[in-house]
Backbone as a chain_set.jsonl record, in Angstrom:
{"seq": "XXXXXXXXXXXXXXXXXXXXXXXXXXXXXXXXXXXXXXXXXXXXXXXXXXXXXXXXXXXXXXXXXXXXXXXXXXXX", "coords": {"N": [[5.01, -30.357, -13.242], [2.086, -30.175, -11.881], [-1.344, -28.451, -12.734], [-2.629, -28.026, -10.508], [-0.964, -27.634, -8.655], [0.42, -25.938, -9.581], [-0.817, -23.533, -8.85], [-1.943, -24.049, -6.516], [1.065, -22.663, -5.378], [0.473, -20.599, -6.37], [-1.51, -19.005, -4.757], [0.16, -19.311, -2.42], [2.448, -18.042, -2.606], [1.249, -15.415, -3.208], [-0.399, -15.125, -0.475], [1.721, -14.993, 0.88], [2.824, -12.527, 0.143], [0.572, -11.056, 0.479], [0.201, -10.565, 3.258], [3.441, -9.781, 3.886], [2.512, -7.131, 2.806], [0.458, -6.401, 4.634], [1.719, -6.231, 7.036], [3.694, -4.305, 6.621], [1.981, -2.242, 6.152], [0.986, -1.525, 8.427], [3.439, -0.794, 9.647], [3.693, 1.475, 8.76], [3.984, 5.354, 9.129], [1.372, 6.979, 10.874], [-0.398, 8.898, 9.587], [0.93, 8.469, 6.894], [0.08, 5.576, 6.263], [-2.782, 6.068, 6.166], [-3.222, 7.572, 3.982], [-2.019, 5.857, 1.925], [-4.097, 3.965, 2.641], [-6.56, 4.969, 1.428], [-5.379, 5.137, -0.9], [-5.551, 2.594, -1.77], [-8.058, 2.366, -2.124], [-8.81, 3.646, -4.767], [-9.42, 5.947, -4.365], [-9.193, 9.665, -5.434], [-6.235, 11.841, -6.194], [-7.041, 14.379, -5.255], [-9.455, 13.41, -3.5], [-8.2, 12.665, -2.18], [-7.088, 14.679, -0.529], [-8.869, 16.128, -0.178], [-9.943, 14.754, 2.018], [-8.474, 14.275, 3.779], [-7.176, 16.753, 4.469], [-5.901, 18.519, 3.237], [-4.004, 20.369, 0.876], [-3.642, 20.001, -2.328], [-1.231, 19.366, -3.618], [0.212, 18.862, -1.337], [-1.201, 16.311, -0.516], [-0.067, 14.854, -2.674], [2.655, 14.888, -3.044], [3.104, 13.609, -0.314], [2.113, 11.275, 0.021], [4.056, 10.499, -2.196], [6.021, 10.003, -0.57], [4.596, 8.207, 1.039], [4.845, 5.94, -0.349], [7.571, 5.522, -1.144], [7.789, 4.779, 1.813], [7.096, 2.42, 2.032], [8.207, 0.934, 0.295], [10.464, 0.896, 1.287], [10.52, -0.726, 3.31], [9.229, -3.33, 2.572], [11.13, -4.53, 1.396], [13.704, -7.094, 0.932]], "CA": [[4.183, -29.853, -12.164], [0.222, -30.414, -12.307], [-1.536, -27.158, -12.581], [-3.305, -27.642, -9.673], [0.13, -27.254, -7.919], [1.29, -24.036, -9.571], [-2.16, -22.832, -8.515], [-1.526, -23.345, -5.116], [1.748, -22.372, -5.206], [0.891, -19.186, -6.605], [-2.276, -18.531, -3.907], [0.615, -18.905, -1.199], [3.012, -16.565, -2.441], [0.203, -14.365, -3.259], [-0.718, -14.917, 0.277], [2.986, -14.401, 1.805], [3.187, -11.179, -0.447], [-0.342, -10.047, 1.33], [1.129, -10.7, 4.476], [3.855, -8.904, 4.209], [1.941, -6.052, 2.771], [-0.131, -5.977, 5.816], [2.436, -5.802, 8.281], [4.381, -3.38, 6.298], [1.589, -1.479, 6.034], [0.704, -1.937, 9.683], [4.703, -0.051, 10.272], [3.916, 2.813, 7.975], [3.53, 6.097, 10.154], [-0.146, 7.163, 10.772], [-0.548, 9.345, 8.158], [1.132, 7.903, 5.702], [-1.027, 4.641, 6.144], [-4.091, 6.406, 6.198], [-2.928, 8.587, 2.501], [-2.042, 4.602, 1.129], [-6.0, 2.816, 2.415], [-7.764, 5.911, 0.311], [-5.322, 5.433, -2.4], [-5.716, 1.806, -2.371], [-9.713, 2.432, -1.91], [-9.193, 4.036, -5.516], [-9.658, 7.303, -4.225], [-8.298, 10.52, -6.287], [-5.664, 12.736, -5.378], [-8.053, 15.368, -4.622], [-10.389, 13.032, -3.128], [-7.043, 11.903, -0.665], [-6.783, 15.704, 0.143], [-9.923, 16.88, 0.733], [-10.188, 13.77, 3.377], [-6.41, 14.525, 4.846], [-7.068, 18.132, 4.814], [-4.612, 19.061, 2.855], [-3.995, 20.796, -0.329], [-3.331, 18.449, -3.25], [-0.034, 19.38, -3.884], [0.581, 18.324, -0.156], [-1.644, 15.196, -0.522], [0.639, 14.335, -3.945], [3.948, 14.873, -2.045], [2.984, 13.217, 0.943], [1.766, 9.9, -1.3], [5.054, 9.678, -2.89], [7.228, 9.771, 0.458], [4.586, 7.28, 1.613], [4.925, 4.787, -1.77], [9.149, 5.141, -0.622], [8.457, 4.326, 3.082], [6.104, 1.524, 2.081], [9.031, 0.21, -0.38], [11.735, 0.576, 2.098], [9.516, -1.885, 4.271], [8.996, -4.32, 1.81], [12.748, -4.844, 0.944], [14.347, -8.358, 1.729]], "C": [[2.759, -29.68, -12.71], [0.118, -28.715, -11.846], [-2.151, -26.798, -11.318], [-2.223, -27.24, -8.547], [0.876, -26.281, -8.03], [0.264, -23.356, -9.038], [-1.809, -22.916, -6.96], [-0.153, -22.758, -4.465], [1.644, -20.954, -5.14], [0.114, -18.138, -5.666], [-0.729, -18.397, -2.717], [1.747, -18.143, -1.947], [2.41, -15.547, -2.69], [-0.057, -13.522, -1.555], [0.559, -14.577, 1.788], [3.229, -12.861, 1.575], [1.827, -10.364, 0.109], [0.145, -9.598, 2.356], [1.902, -9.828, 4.879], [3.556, -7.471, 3.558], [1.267, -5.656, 4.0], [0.612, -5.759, 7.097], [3.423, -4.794, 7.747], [3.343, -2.247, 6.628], [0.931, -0.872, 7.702], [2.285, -0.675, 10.385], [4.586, 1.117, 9.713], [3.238, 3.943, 9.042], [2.048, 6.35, 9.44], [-0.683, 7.471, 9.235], [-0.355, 9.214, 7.224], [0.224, 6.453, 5.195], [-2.224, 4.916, 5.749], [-4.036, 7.633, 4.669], [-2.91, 6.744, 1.642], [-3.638, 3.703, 1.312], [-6.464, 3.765, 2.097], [-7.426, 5.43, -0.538], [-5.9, 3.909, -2.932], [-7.183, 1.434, -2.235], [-10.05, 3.013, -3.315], [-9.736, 5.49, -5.435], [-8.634, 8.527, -5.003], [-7.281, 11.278, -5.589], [-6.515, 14.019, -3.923], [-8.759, 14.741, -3.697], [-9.58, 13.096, -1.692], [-6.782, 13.367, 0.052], [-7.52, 16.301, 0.815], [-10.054, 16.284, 2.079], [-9.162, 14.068, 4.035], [-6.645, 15.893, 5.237], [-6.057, 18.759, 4.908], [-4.688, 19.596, 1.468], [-3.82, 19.731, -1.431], [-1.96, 18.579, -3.665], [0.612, 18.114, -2.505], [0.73, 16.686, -0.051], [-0.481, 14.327, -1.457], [1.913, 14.397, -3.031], [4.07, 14.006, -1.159], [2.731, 11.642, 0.464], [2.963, 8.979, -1.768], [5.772, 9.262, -1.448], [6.441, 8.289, 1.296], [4.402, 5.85, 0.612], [6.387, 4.666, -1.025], [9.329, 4.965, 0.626], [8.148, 2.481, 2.81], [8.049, 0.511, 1.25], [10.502, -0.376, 0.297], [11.534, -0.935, 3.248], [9.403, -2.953, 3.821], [9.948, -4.835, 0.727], [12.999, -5.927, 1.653], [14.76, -8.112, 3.219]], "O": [[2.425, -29.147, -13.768], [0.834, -27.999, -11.147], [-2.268, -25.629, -10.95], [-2.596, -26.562, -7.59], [1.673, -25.762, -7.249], [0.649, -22.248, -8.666], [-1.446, -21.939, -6.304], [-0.125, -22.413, -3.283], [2.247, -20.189, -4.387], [0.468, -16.967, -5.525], [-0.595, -17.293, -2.189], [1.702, -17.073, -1.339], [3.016, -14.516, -2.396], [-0.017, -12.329, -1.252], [0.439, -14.194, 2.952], [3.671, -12.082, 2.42], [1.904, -9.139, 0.204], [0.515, -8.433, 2.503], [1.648, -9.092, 5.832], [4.4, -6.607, 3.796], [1.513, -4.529, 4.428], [0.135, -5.173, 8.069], [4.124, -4.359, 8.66], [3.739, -1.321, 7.336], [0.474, 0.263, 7.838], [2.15, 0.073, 11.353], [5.382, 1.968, 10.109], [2.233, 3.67, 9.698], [1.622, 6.15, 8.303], [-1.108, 6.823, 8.279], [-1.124, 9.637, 6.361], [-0.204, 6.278, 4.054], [-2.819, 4.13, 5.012], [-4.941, 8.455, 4.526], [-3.795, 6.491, 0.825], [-4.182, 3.018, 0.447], [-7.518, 3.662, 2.726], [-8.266, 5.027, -1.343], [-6.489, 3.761, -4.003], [-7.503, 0.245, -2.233], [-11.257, 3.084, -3.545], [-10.376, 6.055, -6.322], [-7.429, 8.308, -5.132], [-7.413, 11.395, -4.371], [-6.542, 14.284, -2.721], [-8.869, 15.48, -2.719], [-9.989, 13.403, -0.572], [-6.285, 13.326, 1.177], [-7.349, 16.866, 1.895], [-10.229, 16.949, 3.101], [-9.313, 14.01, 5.255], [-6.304, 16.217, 6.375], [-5.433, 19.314, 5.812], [-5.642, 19.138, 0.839], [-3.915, 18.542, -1.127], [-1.557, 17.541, -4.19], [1.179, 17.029, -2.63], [1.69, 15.964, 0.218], [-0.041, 13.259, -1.03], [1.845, 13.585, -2.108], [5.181, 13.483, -1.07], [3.63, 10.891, 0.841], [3.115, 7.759, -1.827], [6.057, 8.072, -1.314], [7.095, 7.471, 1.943], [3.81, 4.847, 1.011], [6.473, 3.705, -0.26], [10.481, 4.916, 1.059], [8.809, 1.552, 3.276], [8.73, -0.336, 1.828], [11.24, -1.342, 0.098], [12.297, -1.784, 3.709], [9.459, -3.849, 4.664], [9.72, -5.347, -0.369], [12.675, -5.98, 2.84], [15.253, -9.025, 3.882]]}, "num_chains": 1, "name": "protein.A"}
């Protein structure tokens, strides 16, 4: 296999694995969506709490349950 063919092989499962990131992320309830585009904006815990308006314990809690909805979503 020429490289230029693992190369596009690897843009489209790149681009199937966006995909279904975006429509997973598209099913995740409100809030939990909107705790995952800070985090994946690189934003801090704190940063994700002060904006949520929530404590950071909360924010941290609330993060993980939405990392295990996100995963349940993005199961075969």
């Amino acid at each position: 296999m020429s490289d230029s063919t693992q190369e596009v092989e690897t843009r489209s499962r790149l681009d199937v694995t966006k995909s279904r990131l975006d429509e997973a992320m598209a099913r995740l309830d409100p809030q939990f969506r909107r705790l995952m585009e800070l985090w994946l904006e690189g934003r801090t815990r704190q940063e994700i709490a002060m904006e949520m308006q929530l404590c950071e314990e909360a924010a941290s809690t609330n993060l993980i349950k939405a990392f295990k909805q996100l995963r349940r979503l993005l199961r075969p």
